[in-house]
C-alpha positions in Angstrom: -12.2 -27.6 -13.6 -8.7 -28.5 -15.0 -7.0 -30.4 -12.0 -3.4 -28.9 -13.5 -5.2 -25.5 -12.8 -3.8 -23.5 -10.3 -6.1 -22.3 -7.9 -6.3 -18.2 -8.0 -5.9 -18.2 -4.3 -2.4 -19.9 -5.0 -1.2 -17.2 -7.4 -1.7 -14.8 -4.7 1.8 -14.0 -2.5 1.4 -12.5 0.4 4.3 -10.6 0.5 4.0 -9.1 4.1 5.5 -12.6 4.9 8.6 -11.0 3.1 10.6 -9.2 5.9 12.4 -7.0 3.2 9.1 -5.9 1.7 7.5 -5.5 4.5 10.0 -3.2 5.2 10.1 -1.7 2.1 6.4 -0.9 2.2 6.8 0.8 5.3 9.7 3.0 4.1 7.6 3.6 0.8 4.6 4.6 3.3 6.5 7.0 5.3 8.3 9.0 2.4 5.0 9.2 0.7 3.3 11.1 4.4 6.7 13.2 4.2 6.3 14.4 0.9 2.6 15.3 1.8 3.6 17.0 4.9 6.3 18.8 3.2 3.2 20.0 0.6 1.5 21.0 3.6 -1.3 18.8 2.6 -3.8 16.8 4.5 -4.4 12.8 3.9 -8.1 14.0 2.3 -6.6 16.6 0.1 -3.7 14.3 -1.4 -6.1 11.3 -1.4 -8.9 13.6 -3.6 -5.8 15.3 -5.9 -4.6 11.7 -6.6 -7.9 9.4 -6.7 -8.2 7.0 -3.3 -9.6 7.3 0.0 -8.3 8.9 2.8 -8.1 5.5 4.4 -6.8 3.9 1.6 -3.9 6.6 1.7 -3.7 6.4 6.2 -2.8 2.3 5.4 -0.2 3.2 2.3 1.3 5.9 5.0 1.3 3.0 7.8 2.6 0.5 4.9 0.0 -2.0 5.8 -2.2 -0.9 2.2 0.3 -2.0 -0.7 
């Protein structure tokens, strides 16, 4: 291994240690479960119309999945 190499785990951010995205995801979560309300559809109908889970979509909604 090159020792000038960055590790992959160093290119990783975690940006939930970013208060303003952190909140941003959260914001981004909860228009996304009031536009699916509003389409009066359920989490497993907008998760199978747009190609994810329906857990994958509950933790976008919460803003913990981004």
């Amino acid at each position: 291994m090159n020792p000038s190499a960055t590790p992959l785990t160093e290119l990783r951010i975690n940006t939930y240690e970013d208060p303003f995205l952190q909140h941003q995801y959260v914001c981004l979560g909860h228009k996304i479960a009031i536009i699916r309300v509003s389409l009066n559809m359920s989490q497993q109908e907008l998760a199978r119309h747009i190609g994810i889970s329906r857990s994958y979509l509950s933790k976008l909604e919460c803003g913990t999945g981004i």
